[in-house]
DSSP file (Angstrom, degrees, kcal/mol; ACC not computed):
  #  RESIDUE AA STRUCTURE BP1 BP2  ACC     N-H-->O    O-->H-N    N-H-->O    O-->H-N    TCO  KAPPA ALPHA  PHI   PSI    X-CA   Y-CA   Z-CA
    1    1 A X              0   0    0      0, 0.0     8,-0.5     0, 0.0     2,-0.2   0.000 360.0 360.0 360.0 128.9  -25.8   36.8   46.3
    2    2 A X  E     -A    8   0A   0     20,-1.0     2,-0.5     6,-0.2     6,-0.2  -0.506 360.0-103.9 -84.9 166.7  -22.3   34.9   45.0
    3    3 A X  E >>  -A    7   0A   0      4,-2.8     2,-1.6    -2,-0.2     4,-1.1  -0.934  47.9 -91.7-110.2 159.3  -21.4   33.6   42.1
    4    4 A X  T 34 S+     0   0    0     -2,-0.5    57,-0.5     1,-0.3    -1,-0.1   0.445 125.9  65.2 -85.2  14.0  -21.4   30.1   41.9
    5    5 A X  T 34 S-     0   0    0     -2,-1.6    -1,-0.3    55,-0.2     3,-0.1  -0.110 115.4-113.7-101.5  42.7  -17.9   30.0   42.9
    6    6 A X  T <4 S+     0   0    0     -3,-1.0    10,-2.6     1,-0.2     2,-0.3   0.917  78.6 123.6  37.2  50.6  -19.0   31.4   46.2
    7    7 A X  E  <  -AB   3  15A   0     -4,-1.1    -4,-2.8     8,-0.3     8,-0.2  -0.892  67.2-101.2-126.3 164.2  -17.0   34.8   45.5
    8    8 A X  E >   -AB   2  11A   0      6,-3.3     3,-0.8     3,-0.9     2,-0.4  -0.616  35.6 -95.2 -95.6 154.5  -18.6   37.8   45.6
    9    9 A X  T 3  S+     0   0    0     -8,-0.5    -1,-0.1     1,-0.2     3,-0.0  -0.576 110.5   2.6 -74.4 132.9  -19.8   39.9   42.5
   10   10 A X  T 3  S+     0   0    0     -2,-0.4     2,-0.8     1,-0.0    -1,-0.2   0.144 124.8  76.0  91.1  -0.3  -17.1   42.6   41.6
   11   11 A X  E X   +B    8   0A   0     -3,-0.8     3,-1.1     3,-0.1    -3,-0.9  -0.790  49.9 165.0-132.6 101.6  -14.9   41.3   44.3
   12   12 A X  E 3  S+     0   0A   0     -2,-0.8    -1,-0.1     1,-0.3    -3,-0.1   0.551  74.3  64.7-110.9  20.3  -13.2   37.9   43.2
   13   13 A X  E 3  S+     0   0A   0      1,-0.1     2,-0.3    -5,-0.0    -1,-0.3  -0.227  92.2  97.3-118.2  42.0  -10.4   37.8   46.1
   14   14 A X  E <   -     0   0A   0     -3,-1.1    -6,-3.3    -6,-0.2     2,-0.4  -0.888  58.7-168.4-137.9 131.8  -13.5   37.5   48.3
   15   15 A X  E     -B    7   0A   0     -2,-0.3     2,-0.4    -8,-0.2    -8,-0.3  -0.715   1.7-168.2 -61.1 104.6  -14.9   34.2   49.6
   16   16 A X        +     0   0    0    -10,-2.6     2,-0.2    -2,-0.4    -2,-0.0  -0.981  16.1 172.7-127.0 134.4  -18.4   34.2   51.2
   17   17 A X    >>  -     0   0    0     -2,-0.4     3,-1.3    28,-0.0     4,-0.8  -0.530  39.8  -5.6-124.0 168.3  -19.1   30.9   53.0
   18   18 A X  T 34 S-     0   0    0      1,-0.3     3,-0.3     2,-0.2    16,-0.1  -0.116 121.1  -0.3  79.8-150.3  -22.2   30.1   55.2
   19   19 A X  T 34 S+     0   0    0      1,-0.2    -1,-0.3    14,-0.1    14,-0.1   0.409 125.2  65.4 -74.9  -2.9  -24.9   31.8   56.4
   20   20 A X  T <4 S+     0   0    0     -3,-1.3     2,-0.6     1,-0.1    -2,-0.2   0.529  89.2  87.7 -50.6 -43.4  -23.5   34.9   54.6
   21   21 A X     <  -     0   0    0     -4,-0.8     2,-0.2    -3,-0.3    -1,-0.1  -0.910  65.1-153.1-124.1 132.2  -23.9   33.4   51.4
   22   22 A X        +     0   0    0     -2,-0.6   -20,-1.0     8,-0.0     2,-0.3  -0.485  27.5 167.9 -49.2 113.8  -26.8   33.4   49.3
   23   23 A X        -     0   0    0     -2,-0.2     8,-0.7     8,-0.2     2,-0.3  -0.919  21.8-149.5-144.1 145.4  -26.6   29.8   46.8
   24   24 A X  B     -C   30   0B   0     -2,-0.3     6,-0.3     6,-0.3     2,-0.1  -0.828  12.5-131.1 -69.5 142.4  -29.6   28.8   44.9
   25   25 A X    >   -     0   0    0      4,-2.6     3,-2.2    -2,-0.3    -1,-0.1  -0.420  44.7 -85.0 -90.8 163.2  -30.2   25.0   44.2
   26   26 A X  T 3  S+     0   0    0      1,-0.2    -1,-0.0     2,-0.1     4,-0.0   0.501 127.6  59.5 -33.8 -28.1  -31.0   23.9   40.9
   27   27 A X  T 3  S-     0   0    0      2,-0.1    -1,-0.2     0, 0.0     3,-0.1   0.268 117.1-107.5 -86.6 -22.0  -34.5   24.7   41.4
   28   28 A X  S <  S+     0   0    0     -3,-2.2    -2,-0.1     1,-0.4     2,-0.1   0.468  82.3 115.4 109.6 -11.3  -33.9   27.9   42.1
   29   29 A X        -     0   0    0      1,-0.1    -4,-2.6    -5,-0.0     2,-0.5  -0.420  65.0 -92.0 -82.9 168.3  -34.6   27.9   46.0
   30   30 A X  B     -C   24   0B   0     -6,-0.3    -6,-0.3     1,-0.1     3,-0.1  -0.888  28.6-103.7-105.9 162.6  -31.9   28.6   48.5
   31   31 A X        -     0   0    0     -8,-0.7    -8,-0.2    -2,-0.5    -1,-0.1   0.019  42.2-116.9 -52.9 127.4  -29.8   26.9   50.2
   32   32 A X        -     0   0    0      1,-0.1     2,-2.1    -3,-0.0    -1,-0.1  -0.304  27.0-108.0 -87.1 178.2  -30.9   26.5   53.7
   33   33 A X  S    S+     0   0    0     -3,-0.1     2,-0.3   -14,-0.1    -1,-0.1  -0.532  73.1 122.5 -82.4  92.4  -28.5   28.1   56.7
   34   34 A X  S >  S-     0   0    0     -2,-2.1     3,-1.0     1,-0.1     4,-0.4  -0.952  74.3-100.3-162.4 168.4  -27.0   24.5   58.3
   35   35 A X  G >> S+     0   0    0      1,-0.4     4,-2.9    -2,-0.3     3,-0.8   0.668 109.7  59.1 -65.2 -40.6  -23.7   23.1   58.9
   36   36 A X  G 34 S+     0   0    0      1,-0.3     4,-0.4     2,-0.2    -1,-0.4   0.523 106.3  46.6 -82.7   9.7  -23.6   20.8   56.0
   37   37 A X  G <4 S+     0   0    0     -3,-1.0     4,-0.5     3,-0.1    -1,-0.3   0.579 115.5  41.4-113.1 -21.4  -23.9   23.2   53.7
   38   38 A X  T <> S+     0   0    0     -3,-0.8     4,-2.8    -4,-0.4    -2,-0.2   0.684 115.2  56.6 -94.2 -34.1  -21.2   25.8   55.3
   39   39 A X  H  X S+     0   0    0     -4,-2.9     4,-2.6     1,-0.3    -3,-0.1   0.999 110.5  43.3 -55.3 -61.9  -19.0   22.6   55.8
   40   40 A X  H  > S+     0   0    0     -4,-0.4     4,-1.3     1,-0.3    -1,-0.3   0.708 112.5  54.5 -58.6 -30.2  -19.3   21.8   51.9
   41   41 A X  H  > S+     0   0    0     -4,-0.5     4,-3.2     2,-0.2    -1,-0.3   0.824 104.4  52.9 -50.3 -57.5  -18.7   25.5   51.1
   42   42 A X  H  X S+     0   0    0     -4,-2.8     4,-2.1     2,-0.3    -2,-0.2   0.943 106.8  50.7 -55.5 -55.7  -15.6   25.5   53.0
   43   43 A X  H  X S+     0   0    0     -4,-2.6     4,-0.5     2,-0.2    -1,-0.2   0.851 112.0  48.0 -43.1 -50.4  -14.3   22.6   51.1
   44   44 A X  H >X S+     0   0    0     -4,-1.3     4,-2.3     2,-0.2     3,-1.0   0.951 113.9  46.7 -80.0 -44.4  -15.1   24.2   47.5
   45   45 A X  H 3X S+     0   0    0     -4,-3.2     4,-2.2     1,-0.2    -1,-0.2   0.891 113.0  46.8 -60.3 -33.8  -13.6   27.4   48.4
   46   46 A X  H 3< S+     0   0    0     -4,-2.1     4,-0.4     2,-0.2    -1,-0.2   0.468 108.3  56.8 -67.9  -1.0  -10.4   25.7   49.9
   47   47 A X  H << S+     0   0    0     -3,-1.0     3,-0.3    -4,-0.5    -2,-0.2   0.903 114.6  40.5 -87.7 -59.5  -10.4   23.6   46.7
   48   48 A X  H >X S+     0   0    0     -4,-2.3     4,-3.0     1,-0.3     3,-2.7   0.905 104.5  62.7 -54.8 -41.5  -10.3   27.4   44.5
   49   49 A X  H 3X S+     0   0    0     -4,-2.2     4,-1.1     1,-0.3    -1,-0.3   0.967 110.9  38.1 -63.2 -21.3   -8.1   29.0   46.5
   50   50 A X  H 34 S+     0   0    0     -4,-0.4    -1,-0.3    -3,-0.3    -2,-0.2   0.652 114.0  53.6-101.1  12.6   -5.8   26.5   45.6
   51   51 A X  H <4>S+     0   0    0     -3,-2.7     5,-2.8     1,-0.2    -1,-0.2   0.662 107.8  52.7 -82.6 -31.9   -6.9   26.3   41.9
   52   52 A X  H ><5S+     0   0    0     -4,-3.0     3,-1.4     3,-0.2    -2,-0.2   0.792 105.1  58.0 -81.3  -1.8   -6.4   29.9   41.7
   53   53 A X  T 3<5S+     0   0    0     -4,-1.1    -1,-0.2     1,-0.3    -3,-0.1   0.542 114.8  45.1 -91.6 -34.2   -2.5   29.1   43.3
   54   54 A X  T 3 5S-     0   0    0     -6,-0.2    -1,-0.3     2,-0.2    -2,-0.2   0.098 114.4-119.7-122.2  52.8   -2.3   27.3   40.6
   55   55 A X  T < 5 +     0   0    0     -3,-1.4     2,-0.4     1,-0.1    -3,-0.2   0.775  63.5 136.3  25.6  50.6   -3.7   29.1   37.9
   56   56 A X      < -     0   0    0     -5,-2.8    -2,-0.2    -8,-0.2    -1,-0.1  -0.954  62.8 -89.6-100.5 157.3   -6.7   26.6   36.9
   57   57 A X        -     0   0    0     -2,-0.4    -5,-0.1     1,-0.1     2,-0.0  -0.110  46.7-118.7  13.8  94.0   -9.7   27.2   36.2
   58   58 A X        -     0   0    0     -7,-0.1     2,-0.3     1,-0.1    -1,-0.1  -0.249  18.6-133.8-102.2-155.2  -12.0   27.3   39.1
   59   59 A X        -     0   0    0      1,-0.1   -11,-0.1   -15,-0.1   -12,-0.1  -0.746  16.9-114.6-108.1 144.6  -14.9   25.1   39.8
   60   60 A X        -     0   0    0     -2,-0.3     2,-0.4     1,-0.1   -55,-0.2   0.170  33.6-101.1 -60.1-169.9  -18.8   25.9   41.0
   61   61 A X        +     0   0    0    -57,-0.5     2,-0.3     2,-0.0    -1,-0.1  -0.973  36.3 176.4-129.1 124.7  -20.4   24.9   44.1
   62   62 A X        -     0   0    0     -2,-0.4     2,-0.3   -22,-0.1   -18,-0.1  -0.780  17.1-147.6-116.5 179.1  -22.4   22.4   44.1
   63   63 A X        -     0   0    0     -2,-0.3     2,-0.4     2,-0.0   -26,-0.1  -0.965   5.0-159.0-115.2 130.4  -24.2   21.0   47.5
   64   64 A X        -     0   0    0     -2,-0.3     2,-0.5   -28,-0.2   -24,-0.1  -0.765  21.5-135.5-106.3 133.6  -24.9   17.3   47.8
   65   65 A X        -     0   0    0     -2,-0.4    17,-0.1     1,-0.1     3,-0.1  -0.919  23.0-177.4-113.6  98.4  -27.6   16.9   50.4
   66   66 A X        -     0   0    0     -2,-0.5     2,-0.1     1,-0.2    -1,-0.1   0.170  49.2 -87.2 -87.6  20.2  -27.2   14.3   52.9
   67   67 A X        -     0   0    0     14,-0.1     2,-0.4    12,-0.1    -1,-0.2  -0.361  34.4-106.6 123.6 154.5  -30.1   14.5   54.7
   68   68 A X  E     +D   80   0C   0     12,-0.7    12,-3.8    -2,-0.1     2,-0.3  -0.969  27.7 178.6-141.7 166.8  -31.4   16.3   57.4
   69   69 A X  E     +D   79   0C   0     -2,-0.4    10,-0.3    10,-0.2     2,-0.2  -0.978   4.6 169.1-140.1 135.6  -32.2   15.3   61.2
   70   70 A X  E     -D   78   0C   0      8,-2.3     8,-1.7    -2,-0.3     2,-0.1  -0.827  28.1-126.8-157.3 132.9  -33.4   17.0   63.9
   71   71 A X  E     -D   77   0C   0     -2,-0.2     6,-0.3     6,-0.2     3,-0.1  -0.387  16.9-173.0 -80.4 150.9  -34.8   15.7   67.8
   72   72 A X  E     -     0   0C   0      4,-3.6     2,-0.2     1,-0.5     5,-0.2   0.582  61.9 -44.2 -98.7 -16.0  -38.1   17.0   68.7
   73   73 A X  E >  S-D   76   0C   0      3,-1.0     3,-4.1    19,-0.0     2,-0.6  -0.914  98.2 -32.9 149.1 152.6  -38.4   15.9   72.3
   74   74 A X  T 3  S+     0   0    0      1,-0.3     3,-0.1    -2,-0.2    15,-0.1  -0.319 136.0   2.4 -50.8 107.8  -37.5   12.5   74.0
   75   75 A X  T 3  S+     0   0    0     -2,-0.6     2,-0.5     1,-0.2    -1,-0.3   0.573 115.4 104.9  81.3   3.9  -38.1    9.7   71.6
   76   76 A X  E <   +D   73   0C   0     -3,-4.1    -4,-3.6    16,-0.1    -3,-1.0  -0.905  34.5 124.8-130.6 128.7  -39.2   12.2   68.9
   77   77 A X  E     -D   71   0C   0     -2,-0.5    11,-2.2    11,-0.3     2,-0.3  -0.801  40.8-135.5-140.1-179.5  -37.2   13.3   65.9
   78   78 A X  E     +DE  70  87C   0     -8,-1.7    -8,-2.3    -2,-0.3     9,-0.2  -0.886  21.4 178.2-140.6 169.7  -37.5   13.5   62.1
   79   79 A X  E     -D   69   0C   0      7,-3.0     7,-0.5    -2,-0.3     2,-0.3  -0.954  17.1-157.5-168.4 135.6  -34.9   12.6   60.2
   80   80 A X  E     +D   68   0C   0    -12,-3.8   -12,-0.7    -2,-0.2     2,-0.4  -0.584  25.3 171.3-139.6  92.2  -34.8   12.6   56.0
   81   81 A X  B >   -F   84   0D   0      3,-1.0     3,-2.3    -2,-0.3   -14,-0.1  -0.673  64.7 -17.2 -87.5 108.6  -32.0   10.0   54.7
   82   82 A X  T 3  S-     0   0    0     -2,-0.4    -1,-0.2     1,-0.3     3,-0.1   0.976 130.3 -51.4  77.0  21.6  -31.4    8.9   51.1
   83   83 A X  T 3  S+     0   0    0     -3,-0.3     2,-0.5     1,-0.2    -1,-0.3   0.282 114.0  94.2  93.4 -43.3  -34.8   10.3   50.4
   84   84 A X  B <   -F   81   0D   0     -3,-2.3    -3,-1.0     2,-0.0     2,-0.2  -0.867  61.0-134.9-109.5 156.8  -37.4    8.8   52.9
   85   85 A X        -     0   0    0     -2,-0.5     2,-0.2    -5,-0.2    -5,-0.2  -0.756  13.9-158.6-114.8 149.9  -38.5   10.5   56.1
   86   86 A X        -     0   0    0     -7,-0.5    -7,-3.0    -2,-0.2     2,-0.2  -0.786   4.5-157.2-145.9 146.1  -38.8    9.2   59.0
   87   87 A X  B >   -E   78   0C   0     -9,-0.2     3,-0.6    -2,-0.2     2,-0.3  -0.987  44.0 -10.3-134.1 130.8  -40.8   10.1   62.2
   88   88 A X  T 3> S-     0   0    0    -11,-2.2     4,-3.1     1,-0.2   -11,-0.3  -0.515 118.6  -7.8  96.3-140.0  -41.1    9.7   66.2
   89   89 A X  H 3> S+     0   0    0     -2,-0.3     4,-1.9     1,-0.2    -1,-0.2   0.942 134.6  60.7 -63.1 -37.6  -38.9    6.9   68.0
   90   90 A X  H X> S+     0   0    0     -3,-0.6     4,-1.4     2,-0.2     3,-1.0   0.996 110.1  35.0 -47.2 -76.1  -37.8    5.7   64.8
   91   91 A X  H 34 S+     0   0    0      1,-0.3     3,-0.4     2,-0.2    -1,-0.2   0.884 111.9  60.0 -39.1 -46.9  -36.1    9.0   63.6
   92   92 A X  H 3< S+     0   0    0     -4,-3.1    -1,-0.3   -17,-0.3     4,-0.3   0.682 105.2  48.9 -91.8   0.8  -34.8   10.0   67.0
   93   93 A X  H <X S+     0   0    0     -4,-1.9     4,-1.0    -3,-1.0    -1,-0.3   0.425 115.6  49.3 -88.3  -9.0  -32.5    6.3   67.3
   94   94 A X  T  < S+     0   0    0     -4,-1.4    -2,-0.2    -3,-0.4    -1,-0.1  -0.117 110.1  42.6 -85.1  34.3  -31.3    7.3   63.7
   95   95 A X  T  4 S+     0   0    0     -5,-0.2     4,-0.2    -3,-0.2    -2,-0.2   0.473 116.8  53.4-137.2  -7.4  -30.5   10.7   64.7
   96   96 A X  T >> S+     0   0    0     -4,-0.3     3,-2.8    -5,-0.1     4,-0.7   0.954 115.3  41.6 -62.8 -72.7  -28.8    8.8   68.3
   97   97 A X  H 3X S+     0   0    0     -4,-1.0     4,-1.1     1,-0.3     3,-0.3   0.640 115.0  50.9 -66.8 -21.7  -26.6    6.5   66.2
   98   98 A X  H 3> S+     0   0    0      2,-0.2     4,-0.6     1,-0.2    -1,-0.3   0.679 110.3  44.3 -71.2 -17.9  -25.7    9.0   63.8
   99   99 A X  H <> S+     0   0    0     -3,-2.8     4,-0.6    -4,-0.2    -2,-0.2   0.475 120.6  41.7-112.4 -15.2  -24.6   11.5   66.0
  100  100 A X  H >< S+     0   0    0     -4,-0.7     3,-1.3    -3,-0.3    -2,-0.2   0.919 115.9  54.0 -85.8 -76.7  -22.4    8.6   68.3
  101  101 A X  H 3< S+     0   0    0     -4,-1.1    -2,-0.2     1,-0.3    -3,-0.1   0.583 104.9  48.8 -51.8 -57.5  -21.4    7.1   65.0
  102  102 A X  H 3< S+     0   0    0     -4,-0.6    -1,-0.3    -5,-0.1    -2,-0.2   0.917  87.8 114.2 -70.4 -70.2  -19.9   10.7   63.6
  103  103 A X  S << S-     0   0    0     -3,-1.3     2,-0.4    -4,-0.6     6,-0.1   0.197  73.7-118.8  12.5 136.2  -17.8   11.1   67.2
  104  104 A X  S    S+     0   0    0      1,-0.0    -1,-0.1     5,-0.0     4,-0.1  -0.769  77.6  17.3-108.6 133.0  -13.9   10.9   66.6
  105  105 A X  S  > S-     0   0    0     -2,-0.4     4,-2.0     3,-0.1     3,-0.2   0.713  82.9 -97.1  72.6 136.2  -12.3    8.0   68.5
  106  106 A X  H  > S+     0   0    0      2,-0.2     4,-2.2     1,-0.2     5,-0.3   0.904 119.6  43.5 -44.3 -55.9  -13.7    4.5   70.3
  107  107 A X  H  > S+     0   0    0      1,-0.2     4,-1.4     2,-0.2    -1,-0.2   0.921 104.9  61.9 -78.8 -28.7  -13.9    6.0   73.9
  108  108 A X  H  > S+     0   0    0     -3,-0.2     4,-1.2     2,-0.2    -1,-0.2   0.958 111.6  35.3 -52.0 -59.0  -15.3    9.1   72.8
  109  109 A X  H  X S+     0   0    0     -4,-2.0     4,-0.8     1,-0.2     5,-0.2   0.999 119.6  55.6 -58.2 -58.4  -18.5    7.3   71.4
  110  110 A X  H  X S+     0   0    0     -4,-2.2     4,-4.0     3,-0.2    -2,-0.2   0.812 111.4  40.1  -5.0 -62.1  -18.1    4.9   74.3
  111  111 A X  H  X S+     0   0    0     -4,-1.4     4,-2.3    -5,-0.3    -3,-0.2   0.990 115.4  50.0 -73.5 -95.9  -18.1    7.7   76.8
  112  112 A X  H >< S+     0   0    0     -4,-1.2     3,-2.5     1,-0.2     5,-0.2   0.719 113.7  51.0   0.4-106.2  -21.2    9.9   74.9
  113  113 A X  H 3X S+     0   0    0     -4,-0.8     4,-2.2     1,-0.2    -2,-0.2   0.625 108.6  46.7   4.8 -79.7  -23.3    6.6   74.8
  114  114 A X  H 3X S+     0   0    0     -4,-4.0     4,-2.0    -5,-0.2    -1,-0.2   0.828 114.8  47.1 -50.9 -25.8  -22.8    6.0   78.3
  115  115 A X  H XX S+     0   0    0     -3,-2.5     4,-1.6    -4,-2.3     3,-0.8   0.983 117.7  47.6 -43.6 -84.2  -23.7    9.7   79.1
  116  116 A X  H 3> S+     0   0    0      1,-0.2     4,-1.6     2,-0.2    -3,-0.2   0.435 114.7  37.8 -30.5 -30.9  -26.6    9.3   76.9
  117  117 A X  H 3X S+     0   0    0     -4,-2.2     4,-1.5    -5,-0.2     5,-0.4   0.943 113.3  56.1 -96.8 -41.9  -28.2    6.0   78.0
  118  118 A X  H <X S+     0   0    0     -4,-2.0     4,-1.2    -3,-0.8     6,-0.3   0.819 118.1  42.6 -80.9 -34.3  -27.4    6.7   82.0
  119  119 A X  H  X>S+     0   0    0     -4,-1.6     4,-1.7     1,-0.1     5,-0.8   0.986 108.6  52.4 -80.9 -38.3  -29.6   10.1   81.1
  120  120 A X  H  <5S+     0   0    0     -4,-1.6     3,-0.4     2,-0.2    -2,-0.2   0.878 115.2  38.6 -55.7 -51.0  -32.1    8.8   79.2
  121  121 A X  H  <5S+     0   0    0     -4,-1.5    -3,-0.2     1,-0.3    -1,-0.2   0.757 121.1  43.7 -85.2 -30.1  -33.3    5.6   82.0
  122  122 A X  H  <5S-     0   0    0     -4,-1.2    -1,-0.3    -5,-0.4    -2,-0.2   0.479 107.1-124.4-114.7  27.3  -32.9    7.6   85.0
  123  123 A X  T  <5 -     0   0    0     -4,-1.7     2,-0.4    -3,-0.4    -3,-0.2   0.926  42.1-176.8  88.9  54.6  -34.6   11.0   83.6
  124  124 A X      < -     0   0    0     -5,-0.8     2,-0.4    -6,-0.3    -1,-0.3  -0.829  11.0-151.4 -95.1 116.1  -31.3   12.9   84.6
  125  125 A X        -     0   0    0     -2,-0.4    -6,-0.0     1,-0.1     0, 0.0  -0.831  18.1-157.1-106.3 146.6  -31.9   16.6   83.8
  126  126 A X        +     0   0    0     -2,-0.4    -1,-0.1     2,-0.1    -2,-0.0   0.099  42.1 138.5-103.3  35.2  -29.3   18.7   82.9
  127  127 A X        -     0   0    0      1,-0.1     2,-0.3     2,-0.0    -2,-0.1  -0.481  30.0-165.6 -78.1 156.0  -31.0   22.4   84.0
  128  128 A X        -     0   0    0      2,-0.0     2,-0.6    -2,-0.0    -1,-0.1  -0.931   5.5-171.5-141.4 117.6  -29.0   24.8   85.6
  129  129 A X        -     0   0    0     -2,-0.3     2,-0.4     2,-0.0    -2,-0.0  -0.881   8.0-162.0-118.0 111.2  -30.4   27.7   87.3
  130  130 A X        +     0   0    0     -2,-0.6     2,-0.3     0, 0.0    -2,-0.0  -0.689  29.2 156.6 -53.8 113.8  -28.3   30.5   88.6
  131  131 A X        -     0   0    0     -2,-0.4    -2,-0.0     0, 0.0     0, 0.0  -0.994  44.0 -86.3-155.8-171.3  -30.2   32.6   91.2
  132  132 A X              0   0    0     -2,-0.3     0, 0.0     1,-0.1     0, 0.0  -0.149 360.0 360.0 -80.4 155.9  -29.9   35.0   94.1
  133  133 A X              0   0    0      0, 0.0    -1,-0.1     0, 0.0     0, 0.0   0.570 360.0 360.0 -80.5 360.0  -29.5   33.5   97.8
């Protein structure tokens, strides 16, 4: 458990970020263990330490939820944006373009993309098995 400046009780020159820390939602649920959520953490604790650096006041954690995605299988995902879910082919080409889109730099998506589409049409598998001669 934290306190809703993500510092620990009795201990307030410690930070607990992540899967480490325990956050309740408004509702009372917690906060589930996933990137955006450690990401957003990170941000509000580097935003206190440097409220406390300058002696203000600091601020809660809140988490803004932008959605979650995840592929199931070729052509199958879910995906929940803005409120509506989405399912199947639909889901897994927003969870393609989101994930090219999110990529640092032009050739880098470029690049990905071509990966992606040259595996996807010719059924290119990427196993690797290590075994004895």
């Amino acid at each position: 458990m934290t306190e809703s400046t993500l510092q620990l009780p009795g201990h307030p020159e410690v930070f607990v970020i992540g899967d480490m820390a325990y956050v309740e939602d408004g509702n009372g649920h917690p906060l589930p263990m996933l990137s955006t959520v450690a990401l957003q953490q990170a941000d509000s604790v580097a935003e206190n330490i440097r409220r406390i650096l300058a002696s203000e006041v600091l601020r809660p954690f809140h988490y803004k939820d932008p959605g979650l995605l995840a592929t199931v299988g070729r052509n199958a995902a879910v995906a929940r944006i803005w409120g509506l879910s989405f399912s199947g082919f639909i889901a897994w080409l927003i969870w393609v373009f989101l994930h090219i889109y999110r990529l640092i730099g032009f050739r880098n998506r470029i690049v990905v993309l071509i990966n992606w589409a040259w595996d996807y049409f010719f059924y290119d598998t990427q196993v690797r098995l290590i075994t004895k001669e």
